[in-house]
C-alpha positions as CSV (number, residue, x, y, z in Angstrom):
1,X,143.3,108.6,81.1
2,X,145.8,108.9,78.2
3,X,145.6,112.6,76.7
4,X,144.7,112.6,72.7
5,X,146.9,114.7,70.4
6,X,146.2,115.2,67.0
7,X,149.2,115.7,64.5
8,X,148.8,118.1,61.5
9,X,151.8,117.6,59.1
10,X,152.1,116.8,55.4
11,X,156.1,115.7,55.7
12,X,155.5,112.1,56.4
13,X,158.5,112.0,58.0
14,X,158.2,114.9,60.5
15,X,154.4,113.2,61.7
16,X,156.2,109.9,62.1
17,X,159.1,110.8,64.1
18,X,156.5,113.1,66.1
19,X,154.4,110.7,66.5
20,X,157.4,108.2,67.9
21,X,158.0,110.7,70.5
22,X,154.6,111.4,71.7
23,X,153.4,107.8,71.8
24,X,156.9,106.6,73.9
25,X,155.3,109.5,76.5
26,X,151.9,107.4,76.5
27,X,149.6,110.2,74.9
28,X,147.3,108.6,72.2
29,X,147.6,109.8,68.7
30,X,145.8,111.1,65.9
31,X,147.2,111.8,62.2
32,X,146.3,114.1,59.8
33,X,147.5,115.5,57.1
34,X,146.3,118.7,55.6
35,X,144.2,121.4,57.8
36,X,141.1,120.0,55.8
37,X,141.2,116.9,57.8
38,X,142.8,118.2,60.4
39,X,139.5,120.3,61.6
40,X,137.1,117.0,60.8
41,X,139.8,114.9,62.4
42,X,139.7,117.7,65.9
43,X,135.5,117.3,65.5
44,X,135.3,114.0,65.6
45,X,137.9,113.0,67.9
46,X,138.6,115.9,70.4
47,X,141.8,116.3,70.8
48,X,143.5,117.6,74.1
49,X,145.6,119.3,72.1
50,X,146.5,120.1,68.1
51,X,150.1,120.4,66.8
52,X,149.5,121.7,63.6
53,X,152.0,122.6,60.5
54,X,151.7,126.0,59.3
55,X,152.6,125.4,55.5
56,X,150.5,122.3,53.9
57,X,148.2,121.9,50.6
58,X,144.4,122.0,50.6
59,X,144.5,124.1,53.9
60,X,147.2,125.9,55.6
61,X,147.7,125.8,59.8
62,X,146.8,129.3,59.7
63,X,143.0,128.9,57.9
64,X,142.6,125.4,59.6
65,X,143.6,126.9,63.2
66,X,140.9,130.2,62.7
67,X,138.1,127.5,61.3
68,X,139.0,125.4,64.7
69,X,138.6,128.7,66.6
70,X,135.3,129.8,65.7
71,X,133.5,126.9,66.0
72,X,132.7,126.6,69.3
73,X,133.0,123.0,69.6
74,X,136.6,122.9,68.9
75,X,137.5,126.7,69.9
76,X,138.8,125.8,73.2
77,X,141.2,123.0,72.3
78,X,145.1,124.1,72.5
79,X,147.1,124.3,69.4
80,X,150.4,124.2,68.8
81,X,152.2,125.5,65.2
82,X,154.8,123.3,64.1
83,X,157.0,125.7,61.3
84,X,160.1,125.9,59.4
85,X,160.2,129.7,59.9
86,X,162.5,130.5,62.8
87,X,162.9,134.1,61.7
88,X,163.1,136.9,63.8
89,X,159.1,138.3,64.1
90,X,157.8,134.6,62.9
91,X,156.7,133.4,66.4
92,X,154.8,137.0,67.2
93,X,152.9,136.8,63.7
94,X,151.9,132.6,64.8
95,X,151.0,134.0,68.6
96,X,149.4,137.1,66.8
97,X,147.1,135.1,64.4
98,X,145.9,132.6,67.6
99,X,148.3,129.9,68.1
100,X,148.5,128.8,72.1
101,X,152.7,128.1,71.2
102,X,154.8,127.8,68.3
103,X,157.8,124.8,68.1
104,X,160.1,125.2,65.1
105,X,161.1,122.6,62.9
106,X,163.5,120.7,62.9
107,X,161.5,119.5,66.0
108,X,163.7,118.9,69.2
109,X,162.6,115.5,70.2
110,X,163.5,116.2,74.0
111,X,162.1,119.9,74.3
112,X,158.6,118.9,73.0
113,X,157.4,116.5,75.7
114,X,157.9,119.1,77.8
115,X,156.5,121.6,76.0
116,X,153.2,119.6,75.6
117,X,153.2,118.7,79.5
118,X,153.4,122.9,80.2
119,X,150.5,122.8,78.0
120,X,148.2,120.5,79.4
């Protein structure tokens, strides 16, 4: 069975080329973009796993990720930040505040399939 990965990005451009990647590897693909409908999008569909963006309107990764982590239907699915910060003390403060990894943007097309796989 196909594993379901939901995408959290507001750059339409990042989700699509994300997207590309993830669906060429045969995992089936879920869109959102804001944490808003991220969280009803992980409800209804239940991911395997969440790659969420860190900095979007109407809800950011960090307030959409702790939302998905108390409710206990959702609290146990794996998320992923996707961020633009890459600076020194950024990937403690993402592990810190709950994330299960952190992959910084630009994405690198060939590191995150395998990422994903040591994931699930």
């Amino acid at each position: 069975m196909n594993k379901k990965i939901l995408i959290v990005e507001d750059n339409e451009k990042n989700r699509v080329l994300i997207r590309d990647v993830l669906k060429y590897y045969g995992y089936e693909v879920i869109e959102a973009v804001n944490g808003e409908e991220g969280i009803k999008a992980a409800k209804e569909k239940m991911p395997d796993l969440i790659l969420m963006d860190i900095q979007m309107p109407v809800m950011d990764g960090f307030a959409a990720m702790q939302a998905l982590r108390k409710d206990p239907a959702t609290k146990g699915i794996k998320i992923i930040a996707l961020t633009s910060f890459a600076m020194k003390g950024d990937k403690e403060k993402v592990m810190d505040a709950g994330f299960d990894d952190y992959i910084a943007k630009p994405v690198d097309t060939r590191e995150l399939p395998r990422m994903i796989q040591g994931i699930l």
